[in-house]
C-alpha positions in Angstrom: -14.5 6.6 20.1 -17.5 4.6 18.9 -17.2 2.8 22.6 -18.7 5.8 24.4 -21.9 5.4 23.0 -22.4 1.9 24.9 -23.0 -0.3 22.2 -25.4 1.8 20.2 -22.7 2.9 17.4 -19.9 0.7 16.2 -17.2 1.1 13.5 -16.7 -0.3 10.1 -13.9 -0.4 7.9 -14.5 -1.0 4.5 -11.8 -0.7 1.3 -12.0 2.7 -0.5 -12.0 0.9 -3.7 -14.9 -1.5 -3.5 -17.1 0.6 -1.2 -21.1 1.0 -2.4 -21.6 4.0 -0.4 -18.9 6.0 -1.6 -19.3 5.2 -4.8 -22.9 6.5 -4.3 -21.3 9.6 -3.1 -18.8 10.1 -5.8 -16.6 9.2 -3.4 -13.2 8.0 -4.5 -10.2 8.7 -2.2 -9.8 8.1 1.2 -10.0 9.0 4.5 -13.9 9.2 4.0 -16.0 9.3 6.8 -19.5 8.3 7.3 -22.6 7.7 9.8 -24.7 5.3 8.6 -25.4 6.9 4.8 -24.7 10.4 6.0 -21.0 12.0 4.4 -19.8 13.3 8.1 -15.5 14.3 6.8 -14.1 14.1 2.7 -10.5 13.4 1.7 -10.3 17.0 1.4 -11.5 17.9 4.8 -8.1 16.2 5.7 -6.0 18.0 3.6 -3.1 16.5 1.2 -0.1 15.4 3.0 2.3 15.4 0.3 6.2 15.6 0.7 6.8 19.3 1.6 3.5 20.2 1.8 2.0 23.0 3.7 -0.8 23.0 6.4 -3.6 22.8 3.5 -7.1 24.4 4.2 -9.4 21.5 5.4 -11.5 21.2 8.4 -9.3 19.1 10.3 -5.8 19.9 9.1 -3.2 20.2 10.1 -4.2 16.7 10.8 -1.7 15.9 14.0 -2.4 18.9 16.0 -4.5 18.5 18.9 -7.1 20.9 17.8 -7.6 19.4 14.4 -8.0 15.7 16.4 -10.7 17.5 19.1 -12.4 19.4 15.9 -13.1 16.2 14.4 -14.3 14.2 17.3 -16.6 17.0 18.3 -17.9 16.4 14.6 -18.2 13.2 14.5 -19.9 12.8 18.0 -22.3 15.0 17.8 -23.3 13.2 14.0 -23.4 10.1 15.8 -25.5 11.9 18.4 -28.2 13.1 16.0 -28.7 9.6 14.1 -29.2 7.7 17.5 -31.8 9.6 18.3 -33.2 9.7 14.4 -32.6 13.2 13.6 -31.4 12.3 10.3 -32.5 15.3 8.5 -30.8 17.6 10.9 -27.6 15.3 10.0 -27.9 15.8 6.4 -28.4 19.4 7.1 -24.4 19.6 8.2 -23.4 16.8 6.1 -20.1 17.2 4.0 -20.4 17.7 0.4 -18.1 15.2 -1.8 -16.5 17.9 -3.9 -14.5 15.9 -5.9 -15.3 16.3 -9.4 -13.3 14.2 -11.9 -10.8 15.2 -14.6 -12.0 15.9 -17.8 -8.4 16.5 -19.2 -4.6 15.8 -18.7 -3.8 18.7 -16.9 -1.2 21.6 -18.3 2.1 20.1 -15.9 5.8 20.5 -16.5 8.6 18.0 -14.4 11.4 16.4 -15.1 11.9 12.6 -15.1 14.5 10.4 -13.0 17.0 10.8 -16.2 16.3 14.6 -16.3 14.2 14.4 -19.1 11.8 17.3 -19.2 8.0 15.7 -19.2 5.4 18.3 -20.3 1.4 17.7 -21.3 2.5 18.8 -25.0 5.1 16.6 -25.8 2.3 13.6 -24.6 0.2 14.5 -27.0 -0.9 12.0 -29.9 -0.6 8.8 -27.0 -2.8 7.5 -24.9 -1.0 8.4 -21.5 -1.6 6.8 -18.0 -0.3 8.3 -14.8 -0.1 6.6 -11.8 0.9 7.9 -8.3 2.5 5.9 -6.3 4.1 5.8 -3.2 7.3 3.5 -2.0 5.8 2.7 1.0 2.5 1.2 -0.9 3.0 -2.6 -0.9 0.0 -3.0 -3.5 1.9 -0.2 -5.9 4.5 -2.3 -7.1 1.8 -4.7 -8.3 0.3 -1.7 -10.2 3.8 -0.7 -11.2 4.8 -4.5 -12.5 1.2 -4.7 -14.1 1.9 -1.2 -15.9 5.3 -2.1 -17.2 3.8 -5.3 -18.6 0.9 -2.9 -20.9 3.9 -0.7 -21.8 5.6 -3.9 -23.2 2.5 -4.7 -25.0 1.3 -1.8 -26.3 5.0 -0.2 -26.9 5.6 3.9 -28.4 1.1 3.8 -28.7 1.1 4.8 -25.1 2.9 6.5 -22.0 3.5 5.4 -18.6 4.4 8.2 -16.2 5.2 6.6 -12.8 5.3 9.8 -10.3 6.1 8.8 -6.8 4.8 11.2 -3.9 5.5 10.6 -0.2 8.9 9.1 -0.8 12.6 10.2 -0.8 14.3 10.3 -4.3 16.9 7.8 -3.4 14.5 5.2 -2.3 12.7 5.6 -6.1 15.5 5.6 -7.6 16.3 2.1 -6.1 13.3 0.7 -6.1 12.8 1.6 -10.1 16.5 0.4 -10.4 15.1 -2.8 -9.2 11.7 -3.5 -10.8 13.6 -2.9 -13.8 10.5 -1.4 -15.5 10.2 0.6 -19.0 8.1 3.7 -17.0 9.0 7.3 -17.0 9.7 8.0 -13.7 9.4 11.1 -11.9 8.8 13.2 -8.4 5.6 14.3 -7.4 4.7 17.4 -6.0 2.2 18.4 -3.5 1.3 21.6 -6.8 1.3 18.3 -9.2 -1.0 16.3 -6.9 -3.1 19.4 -6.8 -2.8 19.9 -10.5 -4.7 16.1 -11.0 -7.3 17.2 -8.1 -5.4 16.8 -4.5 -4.4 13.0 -4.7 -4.6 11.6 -1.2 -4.0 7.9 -2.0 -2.1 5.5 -3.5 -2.0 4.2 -5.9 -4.3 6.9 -8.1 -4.2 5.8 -11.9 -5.7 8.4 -14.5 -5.9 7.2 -18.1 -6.4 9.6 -21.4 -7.3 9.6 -24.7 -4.2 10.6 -27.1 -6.4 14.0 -27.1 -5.9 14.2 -23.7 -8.9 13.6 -22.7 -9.7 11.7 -19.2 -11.4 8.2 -20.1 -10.8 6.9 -16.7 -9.7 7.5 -12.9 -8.4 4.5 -10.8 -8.4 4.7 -6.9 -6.5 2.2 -4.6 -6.3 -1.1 -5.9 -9.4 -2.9 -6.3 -9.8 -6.9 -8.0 -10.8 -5.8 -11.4 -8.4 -3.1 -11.9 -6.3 -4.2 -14.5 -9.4 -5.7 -16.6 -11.0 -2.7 -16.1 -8.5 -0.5 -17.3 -6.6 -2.0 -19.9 -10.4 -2.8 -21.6 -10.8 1.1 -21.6 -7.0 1.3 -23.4 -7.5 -1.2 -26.0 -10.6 1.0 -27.2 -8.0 3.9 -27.5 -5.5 2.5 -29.7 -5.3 2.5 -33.2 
């Protein structure tokens, strides 16, 4: 798209994880759009494609229709239109807004595991729980999945690891967890679950509380210092 403005816009790519820009706009899932510093599409705007998902209500969903795809690139053009020719407050004027306000709590959620197990927010309580979402697809997840089973070795009954795969077909979790061999609590996700820890739109998302189930920490993609990061907020947690 970027090559019919003749050499006067081109495109950058950078990881959702380590980006300075959208961590100046509270950005922290991806897709995320932007023209120079200017917000132009959120994660949201994109909607949440989770396994039997609906339509969702974002600008540009549903995102494989030709409509959404023209919607978008009308957008985007004319954003890229208005910075070229340094009209940057009128760009700001239609900019998106990041609307994604962190967790402040485990949220109320009922499910079962992979053993039938029911998995509630009550019976968590009194542990310092981590939930990752995960995908079986996502090469870098099993790396966040081996890394997690290794802090649930350490750190034993004083914490909870709840694995919940989304995108994915139960019988390819169930083999994959057969084969990592891992001492998670593995469940299904839900496009209602997803929604329930604020629309998760990539993997893998880690969220870590307090045993009062409160949110200490929110974990998107998989960046270099994920692990030290993280597992320095959990030893603070436990007893």
């Amino acid at each position: 798209m970027v090559q019919g403005f003749d050499g006067r816009a081109r495109f950058v790519v950078e990881n959702y994880g380590a980006s300075d820009l959208a961590r100046r706009f509270g950005v922290t899932r991806y897709p995320a759009i932007f023209v120079d510093d200017v917000l132009v599409a959120t994660p949201k705007d994109f909607g949440f494609y989770g396994k039997g998902e609906g339509a969702g209500n974002g600008r540009y969903t549903p995102l494989r229709s030709a409509a959404s795809h023209e919607r978008f690139r009308n957008d985007l053009s004319r954003m890229i239109q208005l910075l070229i020719e340094g009209r940057k407050d009128a760009a700001r004027a239609t900019a998106a807004s990041p609307d994604s306000p962190e967790l402040s709590s485990l949220p109320a959620f009922a499910l079962n595991d992979l053993d039938g197990h029911p998995v509630a927010r009550q019976e968590l309580a009194g542990r310092s729980v981590l939930v990752e979402f995960w995908a079986t697809w996502c090469p870098p997840c099993r790396g966040t999945l081996r890394w997690l089973g290794e802090l649930k070795r350490r750190y034993g009954d004083r914490v909870v690891v709840l694995a919940v795969a989304i995108e994915s077909e139960e019988a390819d979790v169930r083999q994959l967890a057969g084969e990592l061999d891992l001492p998670l609590r593995w469940a299904m996700g839900s496009p209602e679950l997803g929604r329930a820890f604020g629309d998760v739109s990539a993997v893998p998302t880690l969220f870590l509380f307090d045993a009062e189930g409160r949110s200490v920490g929110s974990y998107f993609g998989a960046p270099p210092d994920l692990h030290a990061s993280a597992e320095a907020r959990l030893k603070v947690l436990l007893p």
